[in-house]
N, C-alpha and C positions, 0 to 999 in steps of 0.2 A: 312626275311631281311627287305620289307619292315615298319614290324610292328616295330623293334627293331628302326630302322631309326626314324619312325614317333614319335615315345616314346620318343627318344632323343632328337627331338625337342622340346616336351615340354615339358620335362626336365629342356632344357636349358631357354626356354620362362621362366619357374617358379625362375628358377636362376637369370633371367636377371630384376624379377618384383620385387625380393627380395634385390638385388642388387641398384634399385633403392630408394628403401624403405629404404635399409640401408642407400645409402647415403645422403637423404631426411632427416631422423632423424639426421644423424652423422652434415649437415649443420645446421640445425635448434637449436640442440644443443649450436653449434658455436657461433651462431646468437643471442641466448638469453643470454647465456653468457658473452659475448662482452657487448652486449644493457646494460643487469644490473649491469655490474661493471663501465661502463662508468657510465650512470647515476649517480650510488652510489657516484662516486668518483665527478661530476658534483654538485650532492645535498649538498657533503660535503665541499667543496669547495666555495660554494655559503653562508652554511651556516656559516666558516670559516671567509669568507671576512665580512658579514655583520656585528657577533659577535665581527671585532677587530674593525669595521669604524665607528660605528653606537653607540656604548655605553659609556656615559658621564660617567668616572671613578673618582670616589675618593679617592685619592692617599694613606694617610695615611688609608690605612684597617689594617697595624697593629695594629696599634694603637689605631683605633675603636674597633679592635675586646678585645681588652685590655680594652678600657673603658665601655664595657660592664661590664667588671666581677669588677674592683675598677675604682671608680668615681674622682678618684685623679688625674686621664689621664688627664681629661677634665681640670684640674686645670691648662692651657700651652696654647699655642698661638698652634690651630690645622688649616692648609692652606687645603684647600679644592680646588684642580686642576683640571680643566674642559677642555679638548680640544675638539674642534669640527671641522667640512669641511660643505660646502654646497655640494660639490658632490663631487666624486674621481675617474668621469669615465670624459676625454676629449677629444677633436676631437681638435688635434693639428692642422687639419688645417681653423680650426673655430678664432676669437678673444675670446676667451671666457678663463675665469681666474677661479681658485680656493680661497674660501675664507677662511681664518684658524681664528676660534675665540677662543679666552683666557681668562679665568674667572678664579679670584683667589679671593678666600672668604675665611678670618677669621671664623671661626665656633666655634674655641675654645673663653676663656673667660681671653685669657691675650694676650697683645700687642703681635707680631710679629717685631721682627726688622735685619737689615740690609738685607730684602728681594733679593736674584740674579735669575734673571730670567736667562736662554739660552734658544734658539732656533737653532732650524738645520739649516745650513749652505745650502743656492740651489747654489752655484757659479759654484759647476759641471755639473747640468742639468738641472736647468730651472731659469728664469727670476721672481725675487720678488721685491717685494714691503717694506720686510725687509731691514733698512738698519744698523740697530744695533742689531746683535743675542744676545747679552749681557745687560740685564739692572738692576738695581737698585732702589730699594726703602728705604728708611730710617724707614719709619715704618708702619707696618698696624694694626690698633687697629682693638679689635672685633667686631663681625658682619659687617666691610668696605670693600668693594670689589674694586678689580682690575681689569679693562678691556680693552685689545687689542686685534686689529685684522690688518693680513697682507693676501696678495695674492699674487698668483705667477700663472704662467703656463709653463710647461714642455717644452723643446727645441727640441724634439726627440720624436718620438712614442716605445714603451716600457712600462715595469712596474718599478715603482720606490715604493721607501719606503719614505712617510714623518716620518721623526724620532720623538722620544717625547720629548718635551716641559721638562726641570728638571726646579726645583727652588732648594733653599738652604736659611735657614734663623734660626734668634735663638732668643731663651726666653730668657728672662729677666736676669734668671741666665748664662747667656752664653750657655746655651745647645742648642748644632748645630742640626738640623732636615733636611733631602733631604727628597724630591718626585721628581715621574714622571707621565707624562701622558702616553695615550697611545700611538703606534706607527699608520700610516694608510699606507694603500698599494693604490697608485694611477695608473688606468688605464691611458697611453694616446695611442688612436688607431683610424683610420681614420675605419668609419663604415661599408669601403665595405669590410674590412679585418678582421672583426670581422665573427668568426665560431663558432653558438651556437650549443652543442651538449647537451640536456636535454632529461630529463625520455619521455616526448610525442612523440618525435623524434623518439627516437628507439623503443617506443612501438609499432609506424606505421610504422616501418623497419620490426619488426618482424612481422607484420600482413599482409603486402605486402608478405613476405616472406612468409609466410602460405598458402595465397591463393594462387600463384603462385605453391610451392609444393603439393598441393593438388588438383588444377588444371592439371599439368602433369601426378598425379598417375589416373586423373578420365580420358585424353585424352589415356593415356594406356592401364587400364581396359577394358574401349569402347573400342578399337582398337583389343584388344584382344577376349571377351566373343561376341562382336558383329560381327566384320568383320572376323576376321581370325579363330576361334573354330569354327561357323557354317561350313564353306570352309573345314576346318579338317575332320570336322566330316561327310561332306558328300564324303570327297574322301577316308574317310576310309571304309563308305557301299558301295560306289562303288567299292572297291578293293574287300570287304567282296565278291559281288556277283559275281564279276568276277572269286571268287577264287570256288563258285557255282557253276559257268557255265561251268570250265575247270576243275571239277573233277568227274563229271560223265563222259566226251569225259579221260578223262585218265582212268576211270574203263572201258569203252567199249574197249578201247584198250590192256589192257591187259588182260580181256578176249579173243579177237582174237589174241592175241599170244599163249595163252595155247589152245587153239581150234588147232591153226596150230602146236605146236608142240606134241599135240596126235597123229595129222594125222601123 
């Protein structure tokens, strides 16, 4: 009985080391999983924002990509639209403005005329420096540029969208032409309310998280092979010998029972 008992203990000790191990792995799992899809989703998002805030576009690409293949394209008034920001992150409770520049260049080789600018409307969320979204030019000959620029800053902390900049304008022969710029997504957020969570972040979650699990299974281990299996094992030779000691006094005794019951 005792030996069946003592078995079962560590039994259950191996159950309970495996148990730990599982759940050790089953977290760790968790934890890398989490870290790399955040990140991922962090990296792509990062690279997201800068791909639409950061790249001066040229509006008519069909129409480049057309005058690629016949050179007759180029024979039209082509408007080349430029939008840009100085930054699109703000601390609204800073003074500090956004500034929007506009660059419109003739590139093609014939007049542009009755040029309409618009611009997005901020009367919903933030305070500008536009005070006509609508404007007008009579004509832009080739190679002549146009250039304005407004600012604003946001009323509210939030993410907004600055919208794009259209024009609308027509050749010579009356053919009507639109573009657009592109769109930007502007932060406004006071800095202590800003939560970065990037790939370094959780790479040092998951490495805390390591050494700590791997920390517990080495304070167990030792707990186990050092302090508590010596102690086993020596009251298991101690049982061994007591169980020596008491079965020769059980063989002399039932030798004197068959002695007494000859007589």
């Amino acid at each position: 009985m005792a030996d069946s008992s003592m078995f079962r203990r560590l039994r259950n000790k191996k159950s309970m080391i495996k148990r730990i191990f599982r759940s050790a792995t089953v977290y760790l799992t968790i934890m890398l999983f989490l870290g790399l899809t955040i990140s991922h989703s962090s990296i792509n998002s990062a690279i997201a924002l800068n791909s639409e805030n950061s790249m001066t576009t040229t509006i008519d690409k069909t129409l480049q990509t057309f005058s690629q293949i016949n050179d007759s394209f180029l024979d039209r008034p082509i408007l080349d639209l430029a939008k840009d920001v100085n930054n699109t992150e703000i601390n609204p409770d800073i003074e500090e403005w956004i500034f929007v520049n506009i660059t419109i260049k003739n590139i093609g080789n014939q007049t542009a005329y009755n040029l309409t600018t618009v611009d997005p409307s901020f009367s919903d969320w933030a305070i500008s420096s536009l005070n006509l979204t609508t404007q007008k030019y009579v004509i832009v000959e080739p190679n002549a540029t146009i250039y304005y620029y407004y600012y604003f800053k946001p009323l509210s902390e939030g993410n907004f969208t600055l919208e794009p900049t259209t024009i609308e304008y027509y050749g010579i022969d009356e053919t009507k032409f639109n573009a657009q710029s592109q769109r930007f997504i502007i932060l406004s957020i006071k800095p202590e309310n800003i939560v970065v969570l990037d790939v370094q972040l959780w790479l040092n979650i998951l490495y805390y998280s390591l050494a700590i699990v791997f920390g517990i299974g080495a304070l167990v281990l030792i707990d186990y092979f050092v302090f508590k299996r010596p102690h086993e094992v020596k009251k298991k030779k101690e049982k061994q010998k007591s169980k020596k000691e008491i079965a020769p006094q059980k063989s002399k005794k039932k030798i004197k029972r068959k002695t007494k019951k000859r007589r």
